[in-house]
Backbone atoms as SQL, in Angstrom:
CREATE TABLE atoms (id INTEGER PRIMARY KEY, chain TEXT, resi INTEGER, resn TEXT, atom TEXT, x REAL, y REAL, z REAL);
INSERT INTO atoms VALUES
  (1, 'A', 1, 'UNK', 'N', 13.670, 7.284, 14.299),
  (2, 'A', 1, 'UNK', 'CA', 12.464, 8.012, 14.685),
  (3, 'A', 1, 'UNK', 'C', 12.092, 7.617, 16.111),
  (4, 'A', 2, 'UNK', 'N', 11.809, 8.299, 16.808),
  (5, 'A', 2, 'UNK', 'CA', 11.340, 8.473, 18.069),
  (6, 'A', 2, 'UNK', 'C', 10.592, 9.362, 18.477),
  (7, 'A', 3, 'UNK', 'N', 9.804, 8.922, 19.807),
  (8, 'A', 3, 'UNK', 'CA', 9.087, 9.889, 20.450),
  (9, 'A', 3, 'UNK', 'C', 7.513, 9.920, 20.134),
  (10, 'A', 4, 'UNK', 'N', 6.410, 9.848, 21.036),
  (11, 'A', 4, 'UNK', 'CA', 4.983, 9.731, 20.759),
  (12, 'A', 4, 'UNK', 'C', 4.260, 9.945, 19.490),
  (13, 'A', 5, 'UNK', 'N', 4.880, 11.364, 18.680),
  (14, 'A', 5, 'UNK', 'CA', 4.277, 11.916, 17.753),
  (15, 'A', 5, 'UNK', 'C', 5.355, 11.418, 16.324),
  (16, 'A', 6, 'UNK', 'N', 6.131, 10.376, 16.251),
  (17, 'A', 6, 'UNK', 'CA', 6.488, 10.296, 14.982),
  (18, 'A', 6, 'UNK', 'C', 5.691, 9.547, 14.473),
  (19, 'A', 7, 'UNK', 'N', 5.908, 9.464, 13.080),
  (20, 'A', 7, 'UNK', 'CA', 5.249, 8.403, 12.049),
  (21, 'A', 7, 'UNK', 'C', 6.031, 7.381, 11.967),
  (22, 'A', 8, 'UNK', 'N', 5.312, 6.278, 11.467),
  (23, 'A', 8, 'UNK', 'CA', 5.968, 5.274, 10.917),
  (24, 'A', 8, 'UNK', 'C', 5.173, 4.781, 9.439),
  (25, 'A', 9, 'UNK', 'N', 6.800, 4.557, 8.733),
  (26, 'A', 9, 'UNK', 'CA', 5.864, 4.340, 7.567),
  (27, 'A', 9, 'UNK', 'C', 5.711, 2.714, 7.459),
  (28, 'A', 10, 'UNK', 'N', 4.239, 3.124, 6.550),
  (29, 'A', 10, 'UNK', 'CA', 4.196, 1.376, 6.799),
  (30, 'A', 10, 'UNK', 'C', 4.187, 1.100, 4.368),
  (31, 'A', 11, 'UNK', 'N', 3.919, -0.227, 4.562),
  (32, 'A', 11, 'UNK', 'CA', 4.144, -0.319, 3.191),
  (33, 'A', 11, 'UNK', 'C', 2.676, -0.302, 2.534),
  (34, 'A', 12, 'UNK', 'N', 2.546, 0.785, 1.363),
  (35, 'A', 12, 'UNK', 'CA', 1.026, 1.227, 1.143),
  (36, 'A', 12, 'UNK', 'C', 0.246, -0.193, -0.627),
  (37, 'A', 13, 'UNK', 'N', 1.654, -0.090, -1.256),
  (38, 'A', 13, 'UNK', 'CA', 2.079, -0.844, -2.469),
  (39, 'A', 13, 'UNK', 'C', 3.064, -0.910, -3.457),
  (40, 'A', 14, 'UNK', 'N', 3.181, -1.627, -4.121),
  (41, 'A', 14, 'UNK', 'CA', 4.295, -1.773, -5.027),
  (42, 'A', 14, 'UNK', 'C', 4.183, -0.093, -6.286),
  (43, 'A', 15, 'UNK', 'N', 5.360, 0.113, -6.123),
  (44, 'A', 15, 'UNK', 'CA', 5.374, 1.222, -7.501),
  (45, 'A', 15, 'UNK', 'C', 5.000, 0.819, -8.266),
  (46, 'A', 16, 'UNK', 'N', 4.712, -0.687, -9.177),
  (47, 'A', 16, 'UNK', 'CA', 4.632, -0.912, -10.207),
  (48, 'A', 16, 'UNK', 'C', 3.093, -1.445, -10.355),
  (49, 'A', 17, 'UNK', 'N', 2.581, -1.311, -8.977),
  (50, 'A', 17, 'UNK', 'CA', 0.772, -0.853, -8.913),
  (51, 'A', 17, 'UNK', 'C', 0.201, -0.112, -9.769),
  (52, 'A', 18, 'UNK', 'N', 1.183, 1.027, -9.463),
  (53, 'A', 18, 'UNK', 'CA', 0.333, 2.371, -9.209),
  (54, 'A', 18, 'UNK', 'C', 0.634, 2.876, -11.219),
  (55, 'A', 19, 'UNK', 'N', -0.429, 2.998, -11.706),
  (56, 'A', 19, 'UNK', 'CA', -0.639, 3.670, -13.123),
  (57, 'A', 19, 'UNK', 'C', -0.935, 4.762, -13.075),
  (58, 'A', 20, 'UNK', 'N', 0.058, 5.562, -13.877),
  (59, 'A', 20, 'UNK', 'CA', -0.138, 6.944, -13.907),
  (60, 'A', 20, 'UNK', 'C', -1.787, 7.652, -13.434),
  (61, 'A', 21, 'UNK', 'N', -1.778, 8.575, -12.815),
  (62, 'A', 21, 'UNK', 'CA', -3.185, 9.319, -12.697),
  (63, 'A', 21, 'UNK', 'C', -4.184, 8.505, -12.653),
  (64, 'A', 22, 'UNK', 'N', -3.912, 6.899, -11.810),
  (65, 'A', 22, 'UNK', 'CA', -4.918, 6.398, -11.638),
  (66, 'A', 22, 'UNK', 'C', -5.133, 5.977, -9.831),
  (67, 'A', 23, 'UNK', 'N', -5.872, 6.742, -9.261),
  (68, 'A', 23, 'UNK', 'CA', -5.326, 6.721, -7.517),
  (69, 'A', 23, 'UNK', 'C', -5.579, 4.830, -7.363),
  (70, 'A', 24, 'UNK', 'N', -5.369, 4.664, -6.316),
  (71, 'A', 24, 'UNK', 'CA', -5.465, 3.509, -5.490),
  (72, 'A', 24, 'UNK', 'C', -5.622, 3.244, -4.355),
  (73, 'A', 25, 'UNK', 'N', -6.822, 2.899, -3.900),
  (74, 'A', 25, 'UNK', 'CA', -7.503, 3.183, -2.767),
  (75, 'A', 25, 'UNK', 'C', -6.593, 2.261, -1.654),
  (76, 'A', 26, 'UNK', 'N', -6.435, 2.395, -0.576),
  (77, 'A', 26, 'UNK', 'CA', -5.672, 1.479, 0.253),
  (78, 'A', 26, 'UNK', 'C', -6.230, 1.442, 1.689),
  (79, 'A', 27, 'UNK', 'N', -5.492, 0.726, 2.723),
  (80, 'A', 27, 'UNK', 'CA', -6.093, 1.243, 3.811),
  (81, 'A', 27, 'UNK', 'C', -4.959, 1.218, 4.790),
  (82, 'A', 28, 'UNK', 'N', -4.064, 1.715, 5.667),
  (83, 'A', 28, 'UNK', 'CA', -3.237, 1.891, 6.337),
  (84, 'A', 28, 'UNK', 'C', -3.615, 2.587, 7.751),
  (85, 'A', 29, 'UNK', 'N', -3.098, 1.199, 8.532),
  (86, 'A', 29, 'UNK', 'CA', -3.246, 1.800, 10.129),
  (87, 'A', 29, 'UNK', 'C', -5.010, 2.250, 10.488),
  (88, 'A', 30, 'UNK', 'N', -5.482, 1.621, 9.879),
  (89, 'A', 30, 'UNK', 'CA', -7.237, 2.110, 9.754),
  (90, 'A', 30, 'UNK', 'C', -7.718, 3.099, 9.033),
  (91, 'A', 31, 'UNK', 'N', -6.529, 3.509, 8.346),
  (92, 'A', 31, 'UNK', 'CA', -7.061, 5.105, 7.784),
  (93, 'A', 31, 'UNK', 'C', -7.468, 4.788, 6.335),
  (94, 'A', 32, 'UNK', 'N', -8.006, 5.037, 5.711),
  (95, 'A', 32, 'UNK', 'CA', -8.603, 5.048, 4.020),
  (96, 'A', 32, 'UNK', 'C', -7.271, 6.178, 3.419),
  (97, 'A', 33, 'UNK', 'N', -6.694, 5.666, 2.462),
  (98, 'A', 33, 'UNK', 'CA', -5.522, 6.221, 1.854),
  (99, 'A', 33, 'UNK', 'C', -5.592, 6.370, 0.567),
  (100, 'A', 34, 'UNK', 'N', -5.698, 7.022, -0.171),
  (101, 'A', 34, 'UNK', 'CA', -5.608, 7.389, -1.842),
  (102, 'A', 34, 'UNK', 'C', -3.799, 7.056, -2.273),
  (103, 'A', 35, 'UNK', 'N', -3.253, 6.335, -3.434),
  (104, 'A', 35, 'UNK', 'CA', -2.059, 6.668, -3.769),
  (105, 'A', 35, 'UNK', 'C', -2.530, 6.909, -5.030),
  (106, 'A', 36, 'UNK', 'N', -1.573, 8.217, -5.360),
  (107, 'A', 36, 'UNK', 'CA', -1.723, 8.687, -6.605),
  (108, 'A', 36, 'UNK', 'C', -0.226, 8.335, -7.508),
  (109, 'A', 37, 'UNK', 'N', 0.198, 8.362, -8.370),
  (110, 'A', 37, 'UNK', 'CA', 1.269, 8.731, -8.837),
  (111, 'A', 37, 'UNK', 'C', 1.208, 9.760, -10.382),
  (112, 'A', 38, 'UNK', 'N', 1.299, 10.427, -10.122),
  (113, 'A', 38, 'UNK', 'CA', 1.196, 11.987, -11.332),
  (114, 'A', 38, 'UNK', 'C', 2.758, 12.956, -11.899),
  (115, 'A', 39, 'UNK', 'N', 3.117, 12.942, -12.756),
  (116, 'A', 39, 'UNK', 'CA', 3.727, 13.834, -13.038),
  (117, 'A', 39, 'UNK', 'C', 5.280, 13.392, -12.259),
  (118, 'A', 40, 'UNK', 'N', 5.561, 12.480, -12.529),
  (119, 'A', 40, 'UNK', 'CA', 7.022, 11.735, -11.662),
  (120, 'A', 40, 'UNK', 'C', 6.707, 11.298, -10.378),
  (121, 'A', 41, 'UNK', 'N', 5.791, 11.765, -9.541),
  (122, 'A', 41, 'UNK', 'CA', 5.782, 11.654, -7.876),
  (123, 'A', 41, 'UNK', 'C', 4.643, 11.111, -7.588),
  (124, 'A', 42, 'UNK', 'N', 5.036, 10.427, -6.630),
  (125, 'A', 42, 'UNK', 'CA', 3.719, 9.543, -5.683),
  (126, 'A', 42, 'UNK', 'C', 3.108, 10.471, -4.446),
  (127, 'A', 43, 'UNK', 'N', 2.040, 10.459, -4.602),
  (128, 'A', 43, 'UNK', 'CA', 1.585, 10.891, -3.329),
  (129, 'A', 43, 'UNK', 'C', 0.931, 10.256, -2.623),
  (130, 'A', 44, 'UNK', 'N', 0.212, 10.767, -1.367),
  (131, 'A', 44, 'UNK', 'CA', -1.200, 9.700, -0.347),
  (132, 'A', 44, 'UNK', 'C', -1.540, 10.806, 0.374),
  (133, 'A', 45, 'UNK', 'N', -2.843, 10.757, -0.310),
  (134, 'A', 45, 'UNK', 'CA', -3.796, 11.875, 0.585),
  (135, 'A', 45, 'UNK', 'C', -4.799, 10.767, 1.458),
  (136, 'A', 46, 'UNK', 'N', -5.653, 11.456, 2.251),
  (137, 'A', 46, 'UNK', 'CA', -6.809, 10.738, 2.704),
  (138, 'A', 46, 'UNK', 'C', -7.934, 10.612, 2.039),
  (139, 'A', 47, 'UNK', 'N', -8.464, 9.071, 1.582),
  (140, 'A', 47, 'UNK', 'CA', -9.407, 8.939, 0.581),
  (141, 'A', 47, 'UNK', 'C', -10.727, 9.137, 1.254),
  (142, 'A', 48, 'UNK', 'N', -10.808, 10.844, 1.765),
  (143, 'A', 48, 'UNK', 'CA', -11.974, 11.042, 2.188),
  (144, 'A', 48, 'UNK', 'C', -12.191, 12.332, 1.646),
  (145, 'A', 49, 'UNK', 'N', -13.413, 12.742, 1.152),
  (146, 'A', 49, 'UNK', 'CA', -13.798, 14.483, 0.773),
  (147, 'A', 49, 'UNK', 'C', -14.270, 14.907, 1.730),
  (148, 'A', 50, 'UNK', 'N', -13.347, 15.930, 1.924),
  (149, 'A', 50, 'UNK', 'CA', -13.645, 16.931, 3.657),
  (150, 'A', 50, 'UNK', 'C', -14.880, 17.569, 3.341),
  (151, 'A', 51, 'UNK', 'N', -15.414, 17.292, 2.011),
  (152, 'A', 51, 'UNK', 'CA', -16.542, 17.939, 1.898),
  (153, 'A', 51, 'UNK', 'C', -18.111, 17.179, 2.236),
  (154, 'A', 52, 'UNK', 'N', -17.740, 15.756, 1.313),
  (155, 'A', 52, 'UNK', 'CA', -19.235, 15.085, 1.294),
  (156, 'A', 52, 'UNK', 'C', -18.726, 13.278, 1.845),
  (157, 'A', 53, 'UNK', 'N', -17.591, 13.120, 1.921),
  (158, 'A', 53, 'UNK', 'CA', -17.463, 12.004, 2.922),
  (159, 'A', 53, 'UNK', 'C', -17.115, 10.693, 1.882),
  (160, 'A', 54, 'UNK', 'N', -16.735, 11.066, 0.838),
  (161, 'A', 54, 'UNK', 'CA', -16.578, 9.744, -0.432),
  (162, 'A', 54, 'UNK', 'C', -15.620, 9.795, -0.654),
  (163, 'A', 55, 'UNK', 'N', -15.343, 8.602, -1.318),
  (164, 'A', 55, 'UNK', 'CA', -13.627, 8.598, -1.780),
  (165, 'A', 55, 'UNK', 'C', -13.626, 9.275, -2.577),
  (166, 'A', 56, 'UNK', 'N', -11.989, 9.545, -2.486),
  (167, 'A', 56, 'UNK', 'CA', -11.840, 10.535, -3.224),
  (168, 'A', 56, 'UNK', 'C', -10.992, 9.903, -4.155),
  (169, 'A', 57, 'UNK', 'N', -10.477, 8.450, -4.202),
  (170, 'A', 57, 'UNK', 'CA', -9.676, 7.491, -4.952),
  (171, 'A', 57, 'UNK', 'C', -10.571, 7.391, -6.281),
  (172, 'A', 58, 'UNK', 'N', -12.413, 7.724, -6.216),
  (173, 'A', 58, 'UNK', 'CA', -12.826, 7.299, -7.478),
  (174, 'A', 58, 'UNK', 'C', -13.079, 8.135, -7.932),
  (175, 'A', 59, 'UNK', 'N', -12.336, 9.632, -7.991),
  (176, 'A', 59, 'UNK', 'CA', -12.166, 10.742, -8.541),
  (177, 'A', 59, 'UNK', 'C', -11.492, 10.537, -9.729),
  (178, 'A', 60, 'UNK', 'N', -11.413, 11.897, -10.489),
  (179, 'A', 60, 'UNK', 'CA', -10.173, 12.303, -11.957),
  (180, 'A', 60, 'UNK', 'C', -9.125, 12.977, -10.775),
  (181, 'A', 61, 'UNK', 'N', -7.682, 12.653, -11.612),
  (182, 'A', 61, 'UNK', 'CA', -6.927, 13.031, -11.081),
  (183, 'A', 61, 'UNK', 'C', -6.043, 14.070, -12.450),
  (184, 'A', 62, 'UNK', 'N', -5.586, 15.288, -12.343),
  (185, 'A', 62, 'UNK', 'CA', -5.287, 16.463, -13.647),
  (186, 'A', 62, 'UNK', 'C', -3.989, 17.137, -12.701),
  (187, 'A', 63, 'UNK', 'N', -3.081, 16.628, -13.347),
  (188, 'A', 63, 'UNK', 'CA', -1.869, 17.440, -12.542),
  (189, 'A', 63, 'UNK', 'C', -1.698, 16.641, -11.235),
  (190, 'A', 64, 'UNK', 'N', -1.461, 17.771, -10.440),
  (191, 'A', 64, 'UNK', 'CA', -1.323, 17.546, -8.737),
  (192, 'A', 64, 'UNK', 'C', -2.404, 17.720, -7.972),
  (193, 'A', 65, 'UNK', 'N', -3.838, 17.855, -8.607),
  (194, 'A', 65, 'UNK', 'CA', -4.789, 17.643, -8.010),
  (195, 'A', 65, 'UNK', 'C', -6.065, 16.371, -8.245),
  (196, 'A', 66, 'UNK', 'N', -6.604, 16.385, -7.247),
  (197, 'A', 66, 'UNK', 'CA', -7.598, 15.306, -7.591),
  (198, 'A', 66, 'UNK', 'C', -9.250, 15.747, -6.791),
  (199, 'A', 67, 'UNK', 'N', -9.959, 15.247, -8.189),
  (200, 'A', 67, 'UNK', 'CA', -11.313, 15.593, -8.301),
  (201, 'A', 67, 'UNK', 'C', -11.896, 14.859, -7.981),
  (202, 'A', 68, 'UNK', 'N', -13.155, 15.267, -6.436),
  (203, 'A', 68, 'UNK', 'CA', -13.554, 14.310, -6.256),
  (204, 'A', 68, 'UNK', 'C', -15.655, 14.189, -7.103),
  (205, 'A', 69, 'UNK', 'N', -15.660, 13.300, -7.491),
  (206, 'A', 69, 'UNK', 'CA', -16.984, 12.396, -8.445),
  (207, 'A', 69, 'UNK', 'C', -18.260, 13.387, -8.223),
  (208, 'A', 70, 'UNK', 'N', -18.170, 13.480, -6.792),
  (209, 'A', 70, 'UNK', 'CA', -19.932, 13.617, -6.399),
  (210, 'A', 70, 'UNK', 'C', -20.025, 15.090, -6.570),
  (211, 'A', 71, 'UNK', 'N', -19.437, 16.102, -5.852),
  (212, 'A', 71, 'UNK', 'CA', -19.686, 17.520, -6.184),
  (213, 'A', 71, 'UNK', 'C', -18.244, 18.235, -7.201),
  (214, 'A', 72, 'UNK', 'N', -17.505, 17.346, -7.473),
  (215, 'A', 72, 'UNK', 'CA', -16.001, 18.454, -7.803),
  (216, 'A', 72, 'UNK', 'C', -15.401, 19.113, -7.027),
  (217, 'A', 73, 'UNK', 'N', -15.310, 18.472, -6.040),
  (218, 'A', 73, 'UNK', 'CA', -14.462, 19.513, -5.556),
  (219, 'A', 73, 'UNK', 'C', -13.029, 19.552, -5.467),
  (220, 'A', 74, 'UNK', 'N', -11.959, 19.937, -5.714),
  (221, 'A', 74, 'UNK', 'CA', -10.275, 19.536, -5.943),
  (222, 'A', 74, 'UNK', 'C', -9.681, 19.956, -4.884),
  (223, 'A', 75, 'UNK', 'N', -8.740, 18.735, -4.689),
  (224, 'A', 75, 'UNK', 'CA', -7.835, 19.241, -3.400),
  (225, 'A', 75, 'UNK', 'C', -6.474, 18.482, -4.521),
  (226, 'A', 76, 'UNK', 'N', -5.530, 19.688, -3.399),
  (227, 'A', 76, 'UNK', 'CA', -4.102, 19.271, -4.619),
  (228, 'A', 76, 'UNK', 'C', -3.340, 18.170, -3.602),
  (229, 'A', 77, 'UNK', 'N', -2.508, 17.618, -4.394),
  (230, 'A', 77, 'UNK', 'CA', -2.013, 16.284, -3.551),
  (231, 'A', 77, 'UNK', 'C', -1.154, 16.630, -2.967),
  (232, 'A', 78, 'UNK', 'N', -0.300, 17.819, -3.069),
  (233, 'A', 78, 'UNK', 'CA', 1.122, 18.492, -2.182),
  (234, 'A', 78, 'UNK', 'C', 0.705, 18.283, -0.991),
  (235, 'A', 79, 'UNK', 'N', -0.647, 19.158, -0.808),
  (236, 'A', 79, 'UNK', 'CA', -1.005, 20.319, 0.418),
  (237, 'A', 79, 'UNK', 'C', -1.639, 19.566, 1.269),
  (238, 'A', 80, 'UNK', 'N', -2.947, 18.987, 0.430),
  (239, 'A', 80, 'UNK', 'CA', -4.415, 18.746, 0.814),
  (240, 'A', 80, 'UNK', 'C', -5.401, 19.836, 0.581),
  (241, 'A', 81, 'UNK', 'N', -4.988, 21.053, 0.619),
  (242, 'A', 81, 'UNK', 'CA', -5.774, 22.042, 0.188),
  (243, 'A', 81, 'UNK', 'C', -6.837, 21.964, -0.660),
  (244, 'A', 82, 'UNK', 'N', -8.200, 22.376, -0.356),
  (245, 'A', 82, 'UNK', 'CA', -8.867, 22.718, -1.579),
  (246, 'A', 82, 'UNK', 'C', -8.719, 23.246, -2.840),
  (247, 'A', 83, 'UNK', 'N', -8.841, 23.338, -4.279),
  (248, 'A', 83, 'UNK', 'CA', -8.734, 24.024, -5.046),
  (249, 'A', 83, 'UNK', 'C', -9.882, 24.247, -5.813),
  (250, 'A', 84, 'UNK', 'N', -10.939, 23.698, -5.292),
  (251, 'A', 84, 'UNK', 'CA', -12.167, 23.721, -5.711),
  (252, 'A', 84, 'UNK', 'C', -13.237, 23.727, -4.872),
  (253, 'A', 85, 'UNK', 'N', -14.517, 24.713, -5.367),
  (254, 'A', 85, 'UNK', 'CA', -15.539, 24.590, -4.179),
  (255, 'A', 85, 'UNK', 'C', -15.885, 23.201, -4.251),
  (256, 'A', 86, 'UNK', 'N', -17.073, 22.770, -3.850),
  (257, 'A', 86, 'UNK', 'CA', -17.747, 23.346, -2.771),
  (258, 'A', 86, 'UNK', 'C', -16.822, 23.007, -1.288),
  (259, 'A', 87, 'UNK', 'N', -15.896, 22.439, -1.536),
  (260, 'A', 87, 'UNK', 'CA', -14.904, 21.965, -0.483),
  (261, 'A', 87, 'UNK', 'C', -13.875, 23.225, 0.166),
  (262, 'A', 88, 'UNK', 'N', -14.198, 23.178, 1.292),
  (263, 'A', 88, 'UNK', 'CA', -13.408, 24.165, 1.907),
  (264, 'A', 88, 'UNK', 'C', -12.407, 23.884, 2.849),
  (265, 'A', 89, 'UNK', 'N', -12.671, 23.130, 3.462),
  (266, 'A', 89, 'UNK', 'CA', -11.565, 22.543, 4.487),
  (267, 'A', 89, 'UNK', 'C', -10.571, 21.338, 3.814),
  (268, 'A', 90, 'UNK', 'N', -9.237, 21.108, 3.748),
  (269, 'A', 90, 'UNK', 'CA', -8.148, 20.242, 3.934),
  (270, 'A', 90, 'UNK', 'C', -8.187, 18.966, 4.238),
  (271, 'A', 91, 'UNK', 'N', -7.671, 18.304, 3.157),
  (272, 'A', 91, 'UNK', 'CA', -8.022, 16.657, 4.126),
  (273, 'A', 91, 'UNK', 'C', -6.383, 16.154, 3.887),
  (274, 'A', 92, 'UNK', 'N', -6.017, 15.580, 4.961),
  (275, 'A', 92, 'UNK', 'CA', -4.647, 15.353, 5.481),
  (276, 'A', 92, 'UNK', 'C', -4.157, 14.722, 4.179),
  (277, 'A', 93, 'UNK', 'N', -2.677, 15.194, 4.013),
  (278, 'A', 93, 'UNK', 'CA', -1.636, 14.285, 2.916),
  (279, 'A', 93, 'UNK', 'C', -0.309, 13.419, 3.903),
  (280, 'A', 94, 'UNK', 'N', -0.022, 12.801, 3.504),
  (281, 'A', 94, 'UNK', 'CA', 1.164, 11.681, 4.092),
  (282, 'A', 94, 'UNK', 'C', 2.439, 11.596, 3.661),
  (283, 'A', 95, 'UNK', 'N', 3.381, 11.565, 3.976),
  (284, 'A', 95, 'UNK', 'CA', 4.947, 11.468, 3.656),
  (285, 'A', 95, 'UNK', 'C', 4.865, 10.382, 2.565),
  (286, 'A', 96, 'UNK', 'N', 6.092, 10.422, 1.957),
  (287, 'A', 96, 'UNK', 'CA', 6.205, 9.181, 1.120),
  (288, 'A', 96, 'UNK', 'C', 7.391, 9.255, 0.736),
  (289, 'A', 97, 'UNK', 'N', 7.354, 7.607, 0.579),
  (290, 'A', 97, 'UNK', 'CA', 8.772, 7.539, 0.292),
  (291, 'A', 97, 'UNK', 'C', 9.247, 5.899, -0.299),
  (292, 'A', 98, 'UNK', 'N', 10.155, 5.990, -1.377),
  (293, 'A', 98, 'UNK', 'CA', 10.088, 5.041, -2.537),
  (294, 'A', 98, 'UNK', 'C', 10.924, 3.973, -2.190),
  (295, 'A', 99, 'UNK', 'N', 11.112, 2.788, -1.605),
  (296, 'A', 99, 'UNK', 'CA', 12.297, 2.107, -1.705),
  (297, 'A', 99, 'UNK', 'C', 12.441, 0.934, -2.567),
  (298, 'A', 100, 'UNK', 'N', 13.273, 0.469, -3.264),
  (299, 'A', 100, 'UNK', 'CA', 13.246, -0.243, -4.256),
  (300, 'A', 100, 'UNK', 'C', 11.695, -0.209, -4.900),
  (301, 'A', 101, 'UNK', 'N', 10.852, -0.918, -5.012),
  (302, 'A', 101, 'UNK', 'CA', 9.517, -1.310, -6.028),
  (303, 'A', 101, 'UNK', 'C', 8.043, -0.776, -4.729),
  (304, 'A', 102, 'UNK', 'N', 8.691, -0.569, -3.701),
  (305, 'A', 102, 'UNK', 'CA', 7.922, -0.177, -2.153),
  (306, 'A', 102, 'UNK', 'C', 7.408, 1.071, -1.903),
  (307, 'A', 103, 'UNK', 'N', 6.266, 1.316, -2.094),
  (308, 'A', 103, 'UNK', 'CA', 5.701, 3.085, -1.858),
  (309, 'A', 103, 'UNK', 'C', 5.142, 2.851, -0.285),
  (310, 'A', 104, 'UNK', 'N', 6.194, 3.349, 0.372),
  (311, 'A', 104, 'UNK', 'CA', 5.817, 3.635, 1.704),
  (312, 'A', 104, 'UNK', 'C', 5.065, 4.881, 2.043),
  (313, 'A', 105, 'UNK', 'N', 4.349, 4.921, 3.038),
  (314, 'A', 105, 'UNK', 'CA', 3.653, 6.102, 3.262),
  (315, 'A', 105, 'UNK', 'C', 3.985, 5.912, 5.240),
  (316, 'A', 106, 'UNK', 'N', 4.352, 7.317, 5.360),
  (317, 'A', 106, 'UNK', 'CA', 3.990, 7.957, 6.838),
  (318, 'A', 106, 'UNK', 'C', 2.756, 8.372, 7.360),
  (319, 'A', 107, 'UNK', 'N', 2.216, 7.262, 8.341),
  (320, 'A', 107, 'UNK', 'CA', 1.013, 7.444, 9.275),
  (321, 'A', 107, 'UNK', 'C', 1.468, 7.672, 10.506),
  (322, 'A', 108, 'UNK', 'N', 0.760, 8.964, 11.205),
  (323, 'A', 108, 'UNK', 'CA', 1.205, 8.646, 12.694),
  (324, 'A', 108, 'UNK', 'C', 0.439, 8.001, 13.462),
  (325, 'A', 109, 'UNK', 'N', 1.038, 7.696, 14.600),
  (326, 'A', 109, 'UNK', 'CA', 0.598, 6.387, 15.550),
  (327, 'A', 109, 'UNK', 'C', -0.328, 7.724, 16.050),
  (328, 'A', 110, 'UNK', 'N', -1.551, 6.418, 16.762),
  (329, 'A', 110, 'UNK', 'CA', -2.735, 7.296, 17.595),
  (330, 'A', 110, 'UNK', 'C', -2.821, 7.146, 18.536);
């Protein structure tokens, strides 16, 4: 990897952290990080609601999306997309990637 705009992944936690559909709040490179693991796959969204500013780690998580506490609002873990009001705007998701017991996640440098 090279060049201003790549990521680097850094190490977020152990796979054997992470309990099904239960996120895990983290913090990487300064950023607030959700890891989820659902349905075979790990994800890392940003543990922020583009809507009301709370984690979104102490949400329900149903499928590939996760609900956040204070208003409901669902964003799916693929996209970041909303899937629920009152949230309308996207809150960033992160690469990932498994090595031995290691859930790395891609942050880019700022």
């Amino acid at each position: 990897m090279s060049g201003p705009e790549s990521a680097a992944y850094v190490r977020a936690c152990a796979l054997s952290e992470l309990a099904d559909g239960e996120p895990l709040a983290v913090e990487l490179k300064d950023e607030p990080v959700a890891i989820v693991r659902t349905e075979g796959q790990v994800f890392a969204i940003r543990d922020v609601c583009s809507h009301a500013e709370v984690p979104l780690s102490e949400g329900e998580v149903d499928g590939c999306t996760i609900e956040c506490w204070l208003h409901g609002s669902r964003f799916d873990l693929r996209t970041g997309k909303p899937t629920g009001m009152p949230a309308t705007e996207p809150v960033p998701v992160y690469p990932v990637k498994i090595e031995d017991d290691d859930v790395l996640v891609a942050i880019e440098e700022s």
